[in-house]
C-alpha positions as CSV (number, residue, x, y, z in Angstrom):
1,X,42.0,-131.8,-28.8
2,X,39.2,-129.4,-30.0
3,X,37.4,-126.8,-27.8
4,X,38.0,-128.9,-24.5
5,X,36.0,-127.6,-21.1
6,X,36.3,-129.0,-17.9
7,X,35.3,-127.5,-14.4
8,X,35.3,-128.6,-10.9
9,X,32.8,-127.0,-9.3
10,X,32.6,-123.3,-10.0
11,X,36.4,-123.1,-10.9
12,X,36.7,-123.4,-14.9
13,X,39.9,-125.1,-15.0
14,X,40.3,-125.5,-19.2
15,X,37.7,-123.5,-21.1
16,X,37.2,-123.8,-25.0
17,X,40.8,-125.2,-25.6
18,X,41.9,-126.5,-29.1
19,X,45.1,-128.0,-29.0
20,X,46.9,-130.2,-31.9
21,X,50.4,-132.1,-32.0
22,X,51.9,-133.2,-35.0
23,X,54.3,-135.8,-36.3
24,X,57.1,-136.1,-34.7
25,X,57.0,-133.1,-32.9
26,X,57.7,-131.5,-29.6
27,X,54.9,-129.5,-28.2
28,X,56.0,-127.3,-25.4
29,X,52.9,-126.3,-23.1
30,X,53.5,-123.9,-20.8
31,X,51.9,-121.6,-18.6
32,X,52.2,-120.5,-14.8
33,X,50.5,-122.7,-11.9
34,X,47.4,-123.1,-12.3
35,X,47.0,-122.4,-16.2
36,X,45.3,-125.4,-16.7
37,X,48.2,-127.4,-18.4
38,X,47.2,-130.9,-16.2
39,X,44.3,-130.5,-16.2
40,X,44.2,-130.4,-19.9
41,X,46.3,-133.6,-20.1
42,X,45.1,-135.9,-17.4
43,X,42.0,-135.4,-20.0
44,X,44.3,-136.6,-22.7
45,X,45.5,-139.6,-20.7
46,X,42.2,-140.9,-19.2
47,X,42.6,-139.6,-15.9
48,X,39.4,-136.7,-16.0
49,X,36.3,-136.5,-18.0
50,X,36.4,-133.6,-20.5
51,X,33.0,-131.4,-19.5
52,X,32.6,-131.4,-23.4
53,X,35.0,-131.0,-26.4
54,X,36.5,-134.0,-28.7
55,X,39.8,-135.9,-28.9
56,X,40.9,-136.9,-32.5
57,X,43.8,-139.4,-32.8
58,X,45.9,-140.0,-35.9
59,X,42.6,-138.4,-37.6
60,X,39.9,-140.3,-35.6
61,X,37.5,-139.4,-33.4
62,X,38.7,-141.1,-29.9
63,X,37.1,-141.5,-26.2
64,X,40.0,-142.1,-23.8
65,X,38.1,-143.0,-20.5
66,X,41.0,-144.5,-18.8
67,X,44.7,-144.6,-18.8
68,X,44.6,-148.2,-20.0
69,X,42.4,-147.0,-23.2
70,X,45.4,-144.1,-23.4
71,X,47.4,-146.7,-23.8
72,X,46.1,-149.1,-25.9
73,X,46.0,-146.4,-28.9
74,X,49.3,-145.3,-28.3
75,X,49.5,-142.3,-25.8
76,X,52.0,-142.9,-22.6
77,X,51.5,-140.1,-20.1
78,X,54.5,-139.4,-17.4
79,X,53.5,-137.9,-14.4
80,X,56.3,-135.9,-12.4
81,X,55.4,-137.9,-9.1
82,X,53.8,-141.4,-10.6
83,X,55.7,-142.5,-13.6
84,X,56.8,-145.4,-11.3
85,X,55.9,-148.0,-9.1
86,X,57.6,-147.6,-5.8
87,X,56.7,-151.3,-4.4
88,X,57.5,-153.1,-8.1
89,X,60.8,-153.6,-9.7
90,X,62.3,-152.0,-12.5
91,X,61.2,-154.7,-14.9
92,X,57.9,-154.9,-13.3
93,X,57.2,-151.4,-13.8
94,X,58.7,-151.5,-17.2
95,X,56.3,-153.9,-17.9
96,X,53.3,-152.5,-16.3
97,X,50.0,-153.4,-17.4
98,X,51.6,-155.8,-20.9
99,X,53.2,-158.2,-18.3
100,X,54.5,-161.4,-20.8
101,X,53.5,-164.6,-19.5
102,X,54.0,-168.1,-20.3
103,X,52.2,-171.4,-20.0
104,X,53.1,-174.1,-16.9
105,X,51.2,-177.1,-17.6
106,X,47.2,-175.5,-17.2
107,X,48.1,-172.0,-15.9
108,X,50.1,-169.0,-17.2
109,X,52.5,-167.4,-14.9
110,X,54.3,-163.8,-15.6
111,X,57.4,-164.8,-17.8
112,X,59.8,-162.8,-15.2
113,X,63.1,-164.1,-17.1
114,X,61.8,-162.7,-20.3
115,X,60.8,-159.3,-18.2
116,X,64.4,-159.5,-16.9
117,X,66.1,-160.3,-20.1
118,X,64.6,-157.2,-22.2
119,X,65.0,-154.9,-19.0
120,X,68.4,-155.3,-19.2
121,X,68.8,-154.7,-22.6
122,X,66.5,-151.6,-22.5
123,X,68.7,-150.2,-19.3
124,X,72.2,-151.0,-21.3
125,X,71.2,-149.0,-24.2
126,X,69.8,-146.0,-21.9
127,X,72.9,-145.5,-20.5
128,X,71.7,-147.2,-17.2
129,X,74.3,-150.1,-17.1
130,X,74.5,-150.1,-13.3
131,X,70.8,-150.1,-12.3
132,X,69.9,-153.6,-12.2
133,X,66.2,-154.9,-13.5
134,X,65.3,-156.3,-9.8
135,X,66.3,-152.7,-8.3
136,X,63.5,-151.1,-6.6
137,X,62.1,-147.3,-7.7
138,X,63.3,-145.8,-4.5
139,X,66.9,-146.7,-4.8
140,X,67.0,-144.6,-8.1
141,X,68.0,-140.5,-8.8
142,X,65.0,-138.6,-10.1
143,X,66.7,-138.7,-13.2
144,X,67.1,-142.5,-13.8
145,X,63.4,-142.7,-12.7
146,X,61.9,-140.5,-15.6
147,X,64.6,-141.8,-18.2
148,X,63.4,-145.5,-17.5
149,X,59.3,-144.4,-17.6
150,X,60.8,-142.6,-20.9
151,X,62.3,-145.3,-22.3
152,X,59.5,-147.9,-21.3
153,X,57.2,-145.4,-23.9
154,X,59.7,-145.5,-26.7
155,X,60.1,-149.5,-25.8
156,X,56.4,-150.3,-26.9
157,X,56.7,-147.7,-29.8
158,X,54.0,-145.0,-28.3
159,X,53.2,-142.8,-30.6
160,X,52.5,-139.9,-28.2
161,X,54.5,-139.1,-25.2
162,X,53.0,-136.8,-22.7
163,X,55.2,-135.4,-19.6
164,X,53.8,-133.4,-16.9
165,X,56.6,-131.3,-15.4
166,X,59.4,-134.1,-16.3
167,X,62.1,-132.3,-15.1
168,X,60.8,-130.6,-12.1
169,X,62.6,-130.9,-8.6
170,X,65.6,-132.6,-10.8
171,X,69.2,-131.4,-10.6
172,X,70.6,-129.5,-14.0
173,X,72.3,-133.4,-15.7
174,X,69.0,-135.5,-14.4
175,X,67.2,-132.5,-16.4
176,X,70.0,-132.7,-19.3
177,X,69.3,-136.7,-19.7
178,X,65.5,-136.2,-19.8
179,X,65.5,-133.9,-22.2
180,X,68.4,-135.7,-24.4
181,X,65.8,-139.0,-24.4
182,X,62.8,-136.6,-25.4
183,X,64.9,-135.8,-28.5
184,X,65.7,-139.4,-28.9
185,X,62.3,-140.7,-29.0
186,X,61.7,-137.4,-31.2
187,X,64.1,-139.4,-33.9
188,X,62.5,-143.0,-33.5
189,X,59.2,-141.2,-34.7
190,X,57.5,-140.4,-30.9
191,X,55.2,-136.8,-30.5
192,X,55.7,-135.0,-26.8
193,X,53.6,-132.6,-25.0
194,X,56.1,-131.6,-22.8
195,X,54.2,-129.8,-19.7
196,X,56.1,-127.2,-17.7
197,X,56.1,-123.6,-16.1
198,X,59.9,-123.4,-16.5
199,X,60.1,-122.1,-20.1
200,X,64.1,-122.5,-20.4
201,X,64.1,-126.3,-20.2
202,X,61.6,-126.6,-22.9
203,X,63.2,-124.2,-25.1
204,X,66.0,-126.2,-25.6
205,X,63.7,-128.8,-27.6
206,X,60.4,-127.7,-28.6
207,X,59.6,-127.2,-32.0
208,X,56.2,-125.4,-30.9
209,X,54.9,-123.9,-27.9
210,X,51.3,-123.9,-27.0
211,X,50.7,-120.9,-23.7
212,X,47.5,-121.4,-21.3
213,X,46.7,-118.9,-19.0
214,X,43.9,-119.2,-16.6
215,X,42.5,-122.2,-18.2
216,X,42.5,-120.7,-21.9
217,X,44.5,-120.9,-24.8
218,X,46.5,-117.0,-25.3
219,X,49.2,-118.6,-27.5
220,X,50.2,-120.8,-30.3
221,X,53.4,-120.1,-31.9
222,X,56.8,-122.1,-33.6
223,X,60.2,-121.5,-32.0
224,X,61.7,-119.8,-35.3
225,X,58.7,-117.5,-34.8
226,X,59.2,-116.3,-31.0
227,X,61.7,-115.8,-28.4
228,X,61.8,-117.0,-24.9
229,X,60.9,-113.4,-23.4
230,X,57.4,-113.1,-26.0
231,X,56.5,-116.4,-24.7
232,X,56.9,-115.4,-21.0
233,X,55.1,-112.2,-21.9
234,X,52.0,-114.5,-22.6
235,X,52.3,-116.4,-19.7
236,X,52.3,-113.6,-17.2
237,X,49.8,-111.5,-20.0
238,X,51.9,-109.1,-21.2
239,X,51.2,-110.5,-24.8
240,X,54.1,-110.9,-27.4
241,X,55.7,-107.8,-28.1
242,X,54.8,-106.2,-24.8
């Protein structure tokens, strides 16, 4: 992302921010409410127009106008409050917008025993064994909600997953599991932005942290570089070594 703007009215919200992610790597953005950090990814997902700025994807120049363009290209955004479908089940949600389907005489119907089938599969090898495919998303723990929208990303091989506040309002194991399949999906090759103002749970897993502070960009630095207290030092403004 390169020199991103975006207001809403007279609040500048993300000014000027250049942001990159590499190959399978774990981008930790962080910053206090308010920084800018959703704003700056709903851009990157399709969910807001960037004011001005570019978005370059495995070295080309992109325009992500929707979630579904997000998508097709390889970038699976998980919002702390949306990531499911409260009135679909499991499988339909895994499925969500690449439904299979197969032909009945003239038409095509959704191919629900093939949705079933993999779902199954996909929850067995999450560690999910007792959440069954046709379970709805408000029977499910926090936890088991963002683990399945996690695992849905690494299931269609996304290239970049993006969570927004993944383990907020989540109890310390729900946390633990989300952050165990962000390091999974780390080894099959995935990218994360992970978005969160609690610096501790990213620490544990990012190999770079990017700091936004009022809607700009005040730090960009590796984990063998920095310590959790110089990286809460930018966040509040203090700087690093303050």
């Amino acid at each position: 992302m390169e020199n991103i703007n975006k207001t809403f009215g007279k609040v500048e919200a993300v000014s000027n921010v250049s942001m990159t992610v590499n190959n399978e790597e774990i981008l930790g953005l962080v910053g206090d409410n308010g920084a800018g950090k959703s704003t700056l990814v709903k851009i990157l997902s399709g969910l807001f127009r960037a004011d001005s700025g570019k978005i370059y994807f495995k070295r080309k120049s992109v325009k992500i106008t929707s979630s579904t363009k997000a998508m097709d290209i390889g970038i699976e955004t998980i919002h702390q409050e949306t990531s499911l479908v409260d009135q679909l089940t499991v499988a339909r949600n895994i499925f969500l917008g690449r439904e299979p389907t197969k032909k009945i005489g003239f038409l095509r119907k959704l191919d629900m025993d093939y949705m079933r089938g993999e779902s199954t599969r996909l929850l067995g090898r999450i560690g999910l064994k007792k959440v069954s495919p046709d379970s709805l998303p408000p029977a499910l723990s926090g936890g088991e909600k963002q683990s399945i929208a996690i695992a849905r990303a690494m299931y269609f091989k996304a290239s970049l997953l993006v969570l927004d506040e993944p383990t907020n309002h989540l109890g310390i194991e729900e946390s633990e599991r989300v952050l165990e399949f962000v390091k999974e999906a780390k080894k099959e090759g995935t990218s994360s932005i992970f978005i969160t103002h609690n610096i501790h749970h990213v620490y544990q897993i990012a190999d770079r942290f990017v700091v936004l502070r009022n809607g700009k960009k005040v730090g960009d630095v590796r984990k063998d570089e920095t310590t959790i207290d110089e990286i809460s030092n930018l966040i509040i403004g203090r700087g690093i070594g303050a």
